[in-house]
TIGU-812467 format. One record per residue (C-alpha): x negated, y, z negated; residue in one letter; residue number from 1. Coordinates in nm, 3 decimals, padded with zeros to 5 digits. Example, Ala and Ser with C-alpha at 12.3 -4.5 7.8 and 13.67 -1.06 7.14 Angstrom:
2
[pt [-01.230 -00.450 -00.780] 'A' 1]
[pt [-01.367 -00.106 -00.714] 'S' 2]
This chain:
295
[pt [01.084 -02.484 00.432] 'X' 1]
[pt [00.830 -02.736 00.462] 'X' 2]
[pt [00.741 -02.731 00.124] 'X' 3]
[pt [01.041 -02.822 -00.036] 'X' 4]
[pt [01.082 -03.092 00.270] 'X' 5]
[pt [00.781 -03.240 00.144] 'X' 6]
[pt [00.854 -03.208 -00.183] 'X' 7]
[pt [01.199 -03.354 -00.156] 'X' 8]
[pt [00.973 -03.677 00.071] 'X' 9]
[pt [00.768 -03.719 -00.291] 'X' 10]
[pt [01.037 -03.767 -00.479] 'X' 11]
[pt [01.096 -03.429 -00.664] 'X' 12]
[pt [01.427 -03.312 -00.799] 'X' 13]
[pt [01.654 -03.020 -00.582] 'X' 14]
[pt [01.533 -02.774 -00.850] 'X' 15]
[pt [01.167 -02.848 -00.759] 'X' 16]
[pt [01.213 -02.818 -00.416] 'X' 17]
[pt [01.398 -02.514 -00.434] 'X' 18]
[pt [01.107 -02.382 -00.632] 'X' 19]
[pt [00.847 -02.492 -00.398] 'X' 20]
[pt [01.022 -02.369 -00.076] 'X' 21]
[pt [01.084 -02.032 -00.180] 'X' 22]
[pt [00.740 -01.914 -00.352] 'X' 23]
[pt [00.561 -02.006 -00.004] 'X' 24]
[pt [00.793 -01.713 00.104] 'X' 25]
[pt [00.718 -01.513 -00.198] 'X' 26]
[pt [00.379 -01.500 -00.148] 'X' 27]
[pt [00.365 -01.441 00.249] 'X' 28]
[pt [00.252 -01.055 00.282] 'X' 29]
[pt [00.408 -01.142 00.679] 'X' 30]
[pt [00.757 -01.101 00.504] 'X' 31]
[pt [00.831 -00.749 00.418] 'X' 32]
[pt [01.160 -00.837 00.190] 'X' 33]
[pt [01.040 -01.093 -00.055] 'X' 34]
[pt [00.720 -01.100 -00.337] 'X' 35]
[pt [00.391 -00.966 -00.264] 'X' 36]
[pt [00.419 -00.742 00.073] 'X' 37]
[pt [00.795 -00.631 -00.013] 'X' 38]
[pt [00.892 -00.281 00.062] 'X' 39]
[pt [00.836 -00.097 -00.311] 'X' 40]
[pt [01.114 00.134 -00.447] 'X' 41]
[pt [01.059 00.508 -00.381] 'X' 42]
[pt [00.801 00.563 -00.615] 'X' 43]
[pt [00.608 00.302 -00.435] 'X' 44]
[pt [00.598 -00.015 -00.727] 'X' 45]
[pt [00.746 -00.313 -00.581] 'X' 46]
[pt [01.038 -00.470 -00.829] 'X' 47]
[pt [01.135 -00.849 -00.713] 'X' 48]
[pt [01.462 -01.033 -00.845] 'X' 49]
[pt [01.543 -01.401 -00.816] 'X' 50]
[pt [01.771 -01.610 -00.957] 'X' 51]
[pt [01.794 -02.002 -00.967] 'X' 52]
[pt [02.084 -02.250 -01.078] 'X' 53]
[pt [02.119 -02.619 -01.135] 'X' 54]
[pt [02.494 -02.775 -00.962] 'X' 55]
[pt [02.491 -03.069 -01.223] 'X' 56]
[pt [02.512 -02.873 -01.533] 'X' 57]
[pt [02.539 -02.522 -01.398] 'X' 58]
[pt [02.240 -02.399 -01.589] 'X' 59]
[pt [02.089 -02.066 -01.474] 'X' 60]
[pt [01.800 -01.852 -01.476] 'X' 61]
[pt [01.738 -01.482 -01.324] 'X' 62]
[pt [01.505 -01.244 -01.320] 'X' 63]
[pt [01.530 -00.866 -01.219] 'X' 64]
[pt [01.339 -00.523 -01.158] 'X' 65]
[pt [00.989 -00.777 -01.214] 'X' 66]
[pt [00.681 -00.590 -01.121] 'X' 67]
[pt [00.340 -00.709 -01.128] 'X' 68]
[pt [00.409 -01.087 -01.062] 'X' 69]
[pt [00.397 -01.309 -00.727] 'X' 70]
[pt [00.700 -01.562 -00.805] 'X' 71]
[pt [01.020 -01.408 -00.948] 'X' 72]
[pt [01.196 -01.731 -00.890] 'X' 73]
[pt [00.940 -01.925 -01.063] 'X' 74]
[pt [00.976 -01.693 -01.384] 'X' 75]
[pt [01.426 -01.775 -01.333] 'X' 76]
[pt [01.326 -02.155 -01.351] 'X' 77]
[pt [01.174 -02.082 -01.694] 'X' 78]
[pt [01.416 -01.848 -01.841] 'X' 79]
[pt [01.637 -02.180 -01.755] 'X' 80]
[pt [01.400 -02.386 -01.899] 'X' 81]
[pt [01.279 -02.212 -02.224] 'X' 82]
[pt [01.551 -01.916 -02.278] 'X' 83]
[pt [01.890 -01.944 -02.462] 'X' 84]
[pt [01.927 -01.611 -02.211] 'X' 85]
[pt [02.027 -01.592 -01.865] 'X' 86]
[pt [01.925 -01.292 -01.722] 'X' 87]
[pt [01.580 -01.088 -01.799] 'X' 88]
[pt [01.481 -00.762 -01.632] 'X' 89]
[pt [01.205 -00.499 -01.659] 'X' 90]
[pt [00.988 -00.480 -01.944] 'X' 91]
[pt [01.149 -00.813 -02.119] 'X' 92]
[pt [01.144 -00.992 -01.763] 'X' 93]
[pt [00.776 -00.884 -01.753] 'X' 94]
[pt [00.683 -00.975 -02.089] 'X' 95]
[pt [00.819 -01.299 -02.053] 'X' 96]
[pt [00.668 -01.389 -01.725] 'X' 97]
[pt [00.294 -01.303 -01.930] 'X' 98]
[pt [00.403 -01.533 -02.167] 'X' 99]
[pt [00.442 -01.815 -01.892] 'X' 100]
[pt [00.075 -01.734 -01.813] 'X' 101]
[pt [00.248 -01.684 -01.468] 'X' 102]
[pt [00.027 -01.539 -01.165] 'X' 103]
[pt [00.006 -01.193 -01.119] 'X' 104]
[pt [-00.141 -00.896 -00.927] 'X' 105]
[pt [-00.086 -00.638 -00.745] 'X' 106]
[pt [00.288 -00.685 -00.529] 'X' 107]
[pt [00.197 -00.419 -00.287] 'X' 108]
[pt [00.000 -00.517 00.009] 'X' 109]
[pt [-00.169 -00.319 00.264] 'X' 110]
[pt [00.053 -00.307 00.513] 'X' 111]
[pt [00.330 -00.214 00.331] 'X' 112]
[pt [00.141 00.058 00.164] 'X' 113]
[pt [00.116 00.222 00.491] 'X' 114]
[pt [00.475 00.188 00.568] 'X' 115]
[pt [00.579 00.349 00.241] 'X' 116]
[pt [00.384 00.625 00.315] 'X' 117]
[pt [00.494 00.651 00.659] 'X' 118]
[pt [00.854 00.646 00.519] 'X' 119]
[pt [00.772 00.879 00.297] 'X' 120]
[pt [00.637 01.159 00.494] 'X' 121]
[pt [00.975 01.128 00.714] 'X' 122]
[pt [01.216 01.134 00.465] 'X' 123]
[pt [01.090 01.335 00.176] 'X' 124]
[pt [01.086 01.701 00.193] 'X' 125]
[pt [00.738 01.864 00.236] 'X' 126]
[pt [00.751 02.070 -00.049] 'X' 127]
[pt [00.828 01.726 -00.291] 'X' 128]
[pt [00.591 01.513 -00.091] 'X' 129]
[pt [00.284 01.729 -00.133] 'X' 130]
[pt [00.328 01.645 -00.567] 'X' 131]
[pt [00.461 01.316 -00.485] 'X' 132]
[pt [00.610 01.152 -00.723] 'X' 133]
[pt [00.855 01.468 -00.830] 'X' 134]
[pt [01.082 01.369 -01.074] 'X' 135]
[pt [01.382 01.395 -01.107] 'X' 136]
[pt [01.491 01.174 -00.816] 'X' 137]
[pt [01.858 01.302 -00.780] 'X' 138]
[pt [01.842 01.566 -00.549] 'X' 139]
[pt [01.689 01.376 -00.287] 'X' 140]
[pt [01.931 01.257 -00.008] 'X' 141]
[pt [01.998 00.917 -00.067] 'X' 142]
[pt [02.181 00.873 00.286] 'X' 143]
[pt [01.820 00.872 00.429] 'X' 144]
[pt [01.789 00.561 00.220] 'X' 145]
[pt [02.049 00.344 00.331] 'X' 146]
[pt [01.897 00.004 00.425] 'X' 147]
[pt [01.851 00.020 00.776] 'X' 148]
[pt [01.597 -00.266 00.814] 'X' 149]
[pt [01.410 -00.429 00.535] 'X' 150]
[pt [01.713 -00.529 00.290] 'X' 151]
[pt [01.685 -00.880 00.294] 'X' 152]
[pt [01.672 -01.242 00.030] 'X' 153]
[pt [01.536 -01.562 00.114] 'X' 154]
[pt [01.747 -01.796 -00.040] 'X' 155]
[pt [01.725 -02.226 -00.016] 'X' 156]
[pt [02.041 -02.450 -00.136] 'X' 157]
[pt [01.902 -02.812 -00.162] 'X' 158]
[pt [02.097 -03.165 -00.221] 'X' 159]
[pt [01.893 -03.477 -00.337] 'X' 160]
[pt [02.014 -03.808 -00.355] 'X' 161]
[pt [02.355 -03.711 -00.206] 'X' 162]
[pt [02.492 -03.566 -00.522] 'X' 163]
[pt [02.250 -03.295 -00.698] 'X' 164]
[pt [02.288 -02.951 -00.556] 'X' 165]
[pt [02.028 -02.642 -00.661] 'X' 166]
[pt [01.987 -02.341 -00.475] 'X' 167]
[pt [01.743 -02.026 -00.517] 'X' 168]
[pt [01.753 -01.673 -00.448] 'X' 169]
[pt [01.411 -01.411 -00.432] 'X' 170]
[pt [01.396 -01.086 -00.310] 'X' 171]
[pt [01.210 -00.722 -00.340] 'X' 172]
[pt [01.522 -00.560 -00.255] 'X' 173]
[pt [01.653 -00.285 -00.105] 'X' 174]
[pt [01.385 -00.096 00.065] 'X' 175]
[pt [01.236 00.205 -00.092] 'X' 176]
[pt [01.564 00.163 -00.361] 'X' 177]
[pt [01.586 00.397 -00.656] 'X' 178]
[pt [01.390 00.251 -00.925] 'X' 179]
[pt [01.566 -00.043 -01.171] 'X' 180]
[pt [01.849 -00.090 -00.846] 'X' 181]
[pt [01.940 -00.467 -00.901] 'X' 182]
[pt [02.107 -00.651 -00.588] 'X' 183]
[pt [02.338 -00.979 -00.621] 'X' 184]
[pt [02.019 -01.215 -00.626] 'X' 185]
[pt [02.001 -01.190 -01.015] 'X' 186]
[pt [02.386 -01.172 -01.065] 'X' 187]
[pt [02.495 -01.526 -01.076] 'X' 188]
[pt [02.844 -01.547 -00.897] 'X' 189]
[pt [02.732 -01.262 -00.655] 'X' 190]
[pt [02.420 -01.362 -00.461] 'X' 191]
[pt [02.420 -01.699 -00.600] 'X' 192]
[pt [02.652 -02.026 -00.720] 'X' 193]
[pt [02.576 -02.358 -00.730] 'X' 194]
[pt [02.843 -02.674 -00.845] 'X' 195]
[pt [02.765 -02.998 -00.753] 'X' 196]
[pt [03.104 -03.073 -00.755] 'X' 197]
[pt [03.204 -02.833 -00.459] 'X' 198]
[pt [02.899 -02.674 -00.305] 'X' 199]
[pt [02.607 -02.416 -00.334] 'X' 200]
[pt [02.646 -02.061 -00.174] 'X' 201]
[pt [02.396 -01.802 -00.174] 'X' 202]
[pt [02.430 -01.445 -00.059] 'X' 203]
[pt [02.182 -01.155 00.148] 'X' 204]
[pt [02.187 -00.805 00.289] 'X' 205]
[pt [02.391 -00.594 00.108] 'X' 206]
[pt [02.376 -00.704 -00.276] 'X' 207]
[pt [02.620 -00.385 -00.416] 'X' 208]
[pt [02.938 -00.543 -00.166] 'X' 209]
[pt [02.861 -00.896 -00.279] 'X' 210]
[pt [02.832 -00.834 -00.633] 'X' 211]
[pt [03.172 -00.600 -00.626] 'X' 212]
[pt [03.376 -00.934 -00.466] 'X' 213]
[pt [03.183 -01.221 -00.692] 'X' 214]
[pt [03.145 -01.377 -00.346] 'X' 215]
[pt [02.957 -01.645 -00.393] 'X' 216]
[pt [03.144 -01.770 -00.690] 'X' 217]
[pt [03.456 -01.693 -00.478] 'X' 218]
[pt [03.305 -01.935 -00.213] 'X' 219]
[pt [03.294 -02.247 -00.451] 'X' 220]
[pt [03.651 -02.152 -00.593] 'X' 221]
[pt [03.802 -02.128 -00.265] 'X' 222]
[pt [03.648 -02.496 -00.185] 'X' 223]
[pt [03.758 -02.598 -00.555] 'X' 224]
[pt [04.096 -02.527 -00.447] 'X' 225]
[pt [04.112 -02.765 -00.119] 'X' 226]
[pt [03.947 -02.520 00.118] 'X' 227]
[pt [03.715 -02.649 00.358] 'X' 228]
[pt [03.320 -02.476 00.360] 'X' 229]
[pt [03.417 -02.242 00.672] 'X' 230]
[pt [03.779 -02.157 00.534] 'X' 231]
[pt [03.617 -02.079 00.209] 'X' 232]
[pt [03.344 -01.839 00.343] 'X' 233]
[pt [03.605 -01.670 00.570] 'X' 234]
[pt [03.838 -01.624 00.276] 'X' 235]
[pt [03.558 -01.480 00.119] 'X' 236]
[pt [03.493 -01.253 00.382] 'X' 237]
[pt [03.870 -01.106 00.397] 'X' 238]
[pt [03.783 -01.016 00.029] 'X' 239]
[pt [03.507 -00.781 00.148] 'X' 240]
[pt [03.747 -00.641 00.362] 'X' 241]
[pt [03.890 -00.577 00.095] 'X' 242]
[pt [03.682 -00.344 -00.089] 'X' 243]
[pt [03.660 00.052 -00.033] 'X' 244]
[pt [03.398 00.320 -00.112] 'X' 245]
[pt [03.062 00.301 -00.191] 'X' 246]
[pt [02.776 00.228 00.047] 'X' 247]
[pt [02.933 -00.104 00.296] 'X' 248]
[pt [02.697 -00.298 00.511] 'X' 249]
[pt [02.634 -00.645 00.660] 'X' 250]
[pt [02.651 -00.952 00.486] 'X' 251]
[pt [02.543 -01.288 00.525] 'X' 252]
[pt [02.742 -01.606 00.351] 'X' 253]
[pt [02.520 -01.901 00.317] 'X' 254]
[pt [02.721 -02.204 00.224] 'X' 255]
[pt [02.672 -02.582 00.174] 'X' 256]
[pt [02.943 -02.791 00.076] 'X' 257]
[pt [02.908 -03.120 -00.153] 'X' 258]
[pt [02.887 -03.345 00.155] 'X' 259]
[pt [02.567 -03.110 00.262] 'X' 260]
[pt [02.775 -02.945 00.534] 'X' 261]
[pt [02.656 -02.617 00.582] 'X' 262]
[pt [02.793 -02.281 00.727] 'X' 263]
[pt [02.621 -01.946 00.720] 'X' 264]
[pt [02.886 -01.654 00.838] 'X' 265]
[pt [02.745 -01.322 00.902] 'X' 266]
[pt [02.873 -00.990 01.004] 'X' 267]
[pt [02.535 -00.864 01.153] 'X' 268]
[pt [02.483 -00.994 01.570] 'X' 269]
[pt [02.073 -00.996 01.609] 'X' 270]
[pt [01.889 -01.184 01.827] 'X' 271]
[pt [01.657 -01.303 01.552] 'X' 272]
[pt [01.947 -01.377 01.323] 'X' 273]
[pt [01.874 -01.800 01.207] 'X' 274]
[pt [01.891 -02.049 00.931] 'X' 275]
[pt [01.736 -02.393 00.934] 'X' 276]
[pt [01.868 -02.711 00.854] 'X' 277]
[pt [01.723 -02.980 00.763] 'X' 278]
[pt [01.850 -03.376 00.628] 'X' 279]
[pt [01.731 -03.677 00.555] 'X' 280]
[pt [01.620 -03.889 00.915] 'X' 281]
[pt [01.541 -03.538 01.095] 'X' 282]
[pt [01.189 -03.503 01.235] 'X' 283]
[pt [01.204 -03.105 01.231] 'X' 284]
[pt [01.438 -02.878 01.075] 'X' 285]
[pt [01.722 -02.770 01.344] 'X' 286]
[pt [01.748 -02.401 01.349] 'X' 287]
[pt [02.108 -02.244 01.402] 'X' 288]
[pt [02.251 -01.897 01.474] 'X' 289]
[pt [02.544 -01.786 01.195] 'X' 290]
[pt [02.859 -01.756 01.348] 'X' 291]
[pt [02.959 -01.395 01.343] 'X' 292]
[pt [03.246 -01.201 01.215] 'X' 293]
[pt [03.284 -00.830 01.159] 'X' 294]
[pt [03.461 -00.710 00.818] 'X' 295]
C-alpha cells in the first residue's frame, strides 16, 4: 500500500496509484494468491487475471488466463490505454502483453512448486500421478479441489483530489483450478466497478458466486439508487443468498463510496481477516477487521 501512498504524495493520478500499489503485491513470491509465487492450475502453469477501471469515464481494461508475465494489472491498464477491446485472455492476452515489451518470466516460484507437488501427490490418484500430466482432466474429483485456502485477489480502490475514483483487481486464482477457469477479477461488474459518481467496489474469494449476482456492479446501483455504502453491500449480499447450485463459498465486498467511506463485508470470520485504510493527514494506514455476515 505504500506505493500507491507515495505515489498519490507525488502527485500521480488514482489510476497510477492503483497500478503502483498492486504490482508490489504481484511480484511478492510471500503471497501465494497473486503474480509470481501464485498457486498454478493443476497442470502446474500459473494463469493471473486482473482487471482495472477508471470512475470518471468508466473506461476498462482486463486481462485473463495470462501466463508467463509478472503484472497482469499492468497489461489491463494498457488494454485501456491502447485497445478498442476490453477484455483479453490466453494466447491474445499473452501476445499483447509481448507487444507492451512487458516483464516476464517464469510465474512459478520455488515454494510454490513444492506445494503443487505436495498437493498433488494427495489428491491425484497414484496410478495418474506416476504419468503426470494425464489428460483428459474430467475424471478427476474436482470436490478435492474446492478452494480451501489459497483463493484469494488483492484488490486497491483509490480517490484523488476528492472526486476521481480507480480501483484494481490481480489475482492467480483459484488454487490448482482447471486450466482457462476465469474468476470475477476480469469480469467487470463482478469482481470489479468503479463510478466516480457513486463509489468503487471490488470483489475476492469466490469469483463463480460474484460473477453469477454482478455484485459489484449491484453495489454501485444500489448506492445510485439512495442506498448508503453498508446498505448497498448488504443488499448485495441478500442477492447471494439468493443464488442456488454450483460450488458456494465466502465472499468478501470491498466498497468505497464517493465521499471515500469505506466498508468491506465478509462472510468468512478469521483472525487474520484485514483491510487498510488510508486518507489524506494519516501518518500510517489504519487497519480494520470486515464486519461479518453469513449468507
Amino acid at each position: 500500500m505504500s506505493a500507491a501512498i507515495n505515489s498519490l504524495l507525488t502527485g500521480a493520478s488514482a489510476l497510477d496509484a492503483v497500478e503502483k500499489g498492486i504490482r508490489v503485491v504481484e511480484l511478492d513470491p510471500a503471497i501465494s494468491t497473486v503474480g509470481f509465487g501464485g498457486a498454478p492450475n493443476i497442470l502446474g502453469e500459473v494463469e493471473c487475471d486482473a482487471s482495472i477501471m477508471c470512475g470518471a469515464t468508466l473506461r476498462t481494461g482486463s486481462v485473463g488466463a495470462l501466463k508467463g508475465f509478472f503484472h497482469a494489472i499492468s497489461v489491463a491498464r494498457q488494454i485501456m490505454e491502447r485497445m478498442p477491446h476490453v477484455i483479453l485472455v490466453g494466447e491474445g492476452a499473452a501476445m499483447f502483453a509481448a507487444e507492451i515489451d512487458e516483464s516476464r518470466g517464469s510465474m512459478l516460484s520455488p515454494r510454490a512448486e513444492i506445494e503443487y507437488v505436495q498437493w498433488l501427490k494427495k489428491n491425484i490418484p497414484t496410478h495418474l500421478y506416476s504419468n503426470w500430466p494425464a489428460l483428459p482432466l474430467i475424471p478427476l474429483s474436482w470436490s478435492s479441489a474446492k478452494p480451501t485456502m489459497k483463493a484469494d485477489t488483492t484488490c486497491l480502490l483509490v480517490r484523488k483530489d476528492k472526486r476521481d475514483l480507480a480501483g484494481g483487481v490481480s489475482t492467480s486464482g483459484w488454487a490448482y483450478k482447471y486450466p482457462g477457469r476465469l474468476g470475477d477479477s476480469p469480469i467487470i461488474g463482478a469482481g470489479l466497478y468503479v463510478d466516480n459518481r457513486y463509489g468503487a467496489v471490488a470483489c475476492t474469494h469466490i469469483g463463480e458466486m460474484t460473477i453469477r449476482a454482478g455484485t459489484s456492479r449491484a453495489v454501485i446501483a444500489y448506492m445510485k439508487k439512495g442506498a448508503s455504502v453498508q446498505e448497498a453491500c448488504h443488499e448485495a449480499f441478500d442477492d447471494l443468498r439468493a443464488l442456488r447450485g454450483g460450488y458456494l463459498g465466502p465472499v468478501v465486498i470491498h466498497a468505497l463510496d464517493k465521499n471515500c467511506d469505506p466498508f468491506v463485508l465478509s462472510t468468512e470470520d478469521t483472525n487474520d481477516m484485514h483491510y487498510w485504510f488510508w486518507a489524506e493527514g494519516m501518518e500510517n494506514p489504519d487497519c480494520r477487521r470486515p464486519i461479518i455476515e453469513s449468507l
